[in-house]
Structures are given as C-alpha cells and as structure tokens.
C-alpha positions, -999 to +999 in steps of 0.1 A: +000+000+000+027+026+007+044+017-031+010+025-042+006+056-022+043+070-040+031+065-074-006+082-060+019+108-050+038+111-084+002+114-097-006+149-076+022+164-093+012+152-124-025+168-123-009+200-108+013+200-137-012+192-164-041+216-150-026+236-126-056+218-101-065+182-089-031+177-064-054+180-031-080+163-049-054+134-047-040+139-017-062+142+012-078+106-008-044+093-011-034+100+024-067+086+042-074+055+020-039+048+015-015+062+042-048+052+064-039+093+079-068+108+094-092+133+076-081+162+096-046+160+099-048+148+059-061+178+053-027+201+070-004+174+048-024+184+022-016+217+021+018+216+030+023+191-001+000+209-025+017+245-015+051+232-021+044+214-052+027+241-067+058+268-060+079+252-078+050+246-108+043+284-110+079+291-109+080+273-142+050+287-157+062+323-151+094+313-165+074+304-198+049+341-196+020+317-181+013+336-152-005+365-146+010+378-112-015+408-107-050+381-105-026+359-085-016+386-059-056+396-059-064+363-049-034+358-026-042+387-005-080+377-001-082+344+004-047+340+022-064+360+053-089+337+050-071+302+051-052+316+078-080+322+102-101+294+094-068+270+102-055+289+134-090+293+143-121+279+133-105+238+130-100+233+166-131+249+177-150+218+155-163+188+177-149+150+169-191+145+164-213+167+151-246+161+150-270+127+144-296+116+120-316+089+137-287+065+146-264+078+117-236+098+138-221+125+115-185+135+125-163+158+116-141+133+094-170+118+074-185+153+069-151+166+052-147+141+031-183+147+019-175+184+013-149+176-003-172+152-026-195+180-031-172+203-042-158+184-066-185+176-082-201+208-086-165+223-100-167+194-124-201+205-139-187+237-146-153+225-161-170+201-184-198+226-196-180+258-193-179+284-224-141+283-251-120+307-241-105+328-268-064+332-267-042+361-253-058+370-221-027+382-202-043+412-200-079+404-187-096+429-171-096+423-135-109+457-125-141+449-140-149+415-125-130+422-092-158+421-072-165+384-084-134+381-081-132+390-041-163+370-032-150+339-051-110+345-034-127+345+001-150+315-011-121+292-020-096+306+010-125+292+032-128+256+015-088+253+011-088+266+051-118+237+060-107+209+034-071+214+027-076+217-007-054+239-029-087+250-047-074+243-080-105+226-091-127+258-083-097+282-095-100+270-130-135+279-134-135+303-115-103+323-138-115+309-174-154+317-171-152+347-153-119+362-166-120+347-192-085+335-196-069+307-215-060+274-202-026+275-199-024+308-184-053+300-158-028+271-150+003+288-146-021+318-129-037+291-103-005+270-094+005+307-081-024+312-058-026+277-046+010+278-035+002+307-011-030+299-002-016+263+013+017+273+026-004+302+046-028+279+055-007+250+070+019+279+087-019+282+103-016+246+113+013+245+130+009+238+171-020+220+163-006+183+152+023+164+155+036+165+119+059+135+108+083+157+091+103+124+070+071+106+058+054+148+046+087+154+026+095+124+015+058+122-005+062+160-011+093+155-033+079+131-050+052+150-060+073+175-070+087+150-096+057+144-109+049+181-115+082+184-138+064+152-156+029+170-162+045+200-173+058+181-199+029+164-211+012+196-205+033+208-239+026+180-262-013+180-253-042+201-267-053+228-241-087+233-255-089+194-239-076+198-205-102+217-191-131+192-203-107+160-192-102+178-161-137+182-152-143+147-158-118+135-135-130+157-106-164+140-116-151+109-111-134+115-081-164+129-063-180+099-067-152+076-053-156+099-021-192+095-016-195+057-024-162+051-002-178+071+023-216+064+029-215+030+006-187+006+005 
C-alpha cells in the first residue's frame, strides 16, 4: 500500500502540472485510503504538499509568460487572510461529532470528506460545460470582474482553510469563465495562488498536530517529480482538452468519495 501511495503521490504532481488543479483532490484521498492518515490531519499534509508542489509549478509557468502575477496577488491577498483564520481558528473549535440523523452519527471526518465530494462535483459540472475561451488574455480585465473576483478568493480561502484543498478545481473555473483566460495561463495563474494559499494555510496549522516531518517530505518531493512530468505532457497536449478532461476526473473523483464514504 505505501508503493502505491508513492506512485498516488507522483500522480498529484502530475494533475498539478497538467491543469494547474486536482493535487489536493489526490491527496487528502491518497493519504486517508492509502496512508490510512486521518481526515483532519490529511487535510494540514495536504496543504503543505500541495503548496510546495505548486511553488515550484508556477515558478516554471512564469518562466514560460503563463502567469498572470497581478489576478494571482488579488487572490493571494483575499483568500490568504482567510485560510489563515479558518486553520488557526475555526479547525479546533469543530467537535470529533457533530450532529446525528436517527442512529447515523455525522462527525467531523465523514463530513469533510463529503465536502470535499461535493465540491468536486459541482466544479466538475462547470469544467465540463464551461464556455471556449479565446487566446491572449494576459491582459484580462480584473478591474471589471473584481468584485467576483473578491467573493470567489474569500469563497475558495475558506474551502482550502476547511478541506485542505489547494482549490485548484474551483480556480479553473472560477479564472477561465469569469476572466476569461486561457487554459494555460489560468494554470500557470492558479498553481501561483494555490502555493500561497496552502503554505499560509498549513503555517496556520502548525501547534496543532504532531507533523511527521520524514514521511510529509518524503511524499512531497515526490510530487514534485511528478509536476516536472505533467508540465511536460502539458506541452505535447491540446489545451482546448484539458479543461473538459479535467472536469471529468473531478467527476469521477467525487464519486469515489461519496460511495467510499456512505456505501462501501
């Protein structure tokens, strides 16, 4: 199971190289089925692995003219805050058990995990049906759309801050349907924010677990292989396709989650 959860690992940089989303979509799974960590402490791995992963992704992409620092310090600033607070102090004040359905106890494991189902499959619909972008939007106008843009930073600072996810998977959509921006630059643009986003967000974590600092690098370098590998394949592939393929992997990955969770 551990070989398998290395070559899961390889996989997260992969995705964050090809779509510049999908790691933490990996991870937190990876680590609970695999590593058998739990939920909540996934989650703070999560982020530390995505964040670090990502840096060195968007250092890449900017090398190459796919980043567009002033949307990605926009974000940064407004859903950084966010992450921060909900990590340093909204995640301890949450109870082991939450609340019960008839003899069904919901706790606070279970119901992250189905968040994170949720999520993902509501950012798949919108990858998979979402509008062609045209090329050349370097310059998009953010002034225009920045109130959008606000509402949706805080919105995806307060799911990375509850779920550990980077929030690649809602920063796609959220940078080629409202912005408007191409693929690869929404990529480049996103690997940027989710890199602060999750190195802010687990510096928010830190006091609150023991972190096992030789198993958390050791999978994070390995994902950072991986991310030189998708950036590869990221060349060779059409980028009109990666958005559509995306969505349907987040699709399929929501699923997994709620079958592994209130099914199998």
């Amino acid at each position: 199971m551990e070989t398998i959860g290395y070559i899961a690992s390889v996989l997260i940089g992969i995705s964050l190289g090809l779509v510049g989303g999908g790691g933490s979509i990996l991870t937190v799974p990876v680590l609970v089925y695999i590593f058998g960590i739990s939920p909540v402490v996934s989650t703070s791995y999560s982020l530390f692995i995505v964040g670090s992963t990502s840096l060195v992704g968007a250092y890449g992409n900017y090398r190459r003219g796919f980043v567009n620092v002033k949307t990605a310090l926009f974000f940064g600033l407004s859903s950084m805050v966010t992450v921060y607070l909900t990590r340093k102090l909204l995640i301890p004040l949450i109870p082991q058990n939450l609340f019960r359905i008839g003899d069904f106890q919901v706790t606070e494991p279970l119901l992250t995990m189905a968040l994170f189902a949720g999520l993902m499959l509501a950012a798949s619909i919108g990858m998979i049906n979402g509008r062609q972008n045209e090329p050349g939007c370097l310059e998009c106008d953010l002034g225009r759309n920045i109130v959008k843009l606000g509402l949706s930073a805080i919105g995806i600072g307060l799911t990375t801050g509850l779920l550990g996810a980077g929030g690649g998977f809602l920063l796609i959509p959220t940078l080629v349907l409202v912005l408007g921006m191409p693929m690869r630059e929404a990529v480049g643009t996103s690997l940027l924010i989710i890199a602060l986003n999750s190195l802010v967000g687990f510096a928010g974590d830190l006091g609150h677990f023991i972190i096992d600092w030789y198993f958390l690098l050791t999978v994070t370098l390995v994902a950072v292989a991986g991310i030189f590998i998708g950036g590869l394949l990221a060349r060779k592939l059409d980028s009109s396709q990666l958005k559509k393929s995306f969505g349907w992997f987040v699709l399929a990955m929501g699923c997994f989650i709620l079958l592994k969770e209130f099914i199998l």
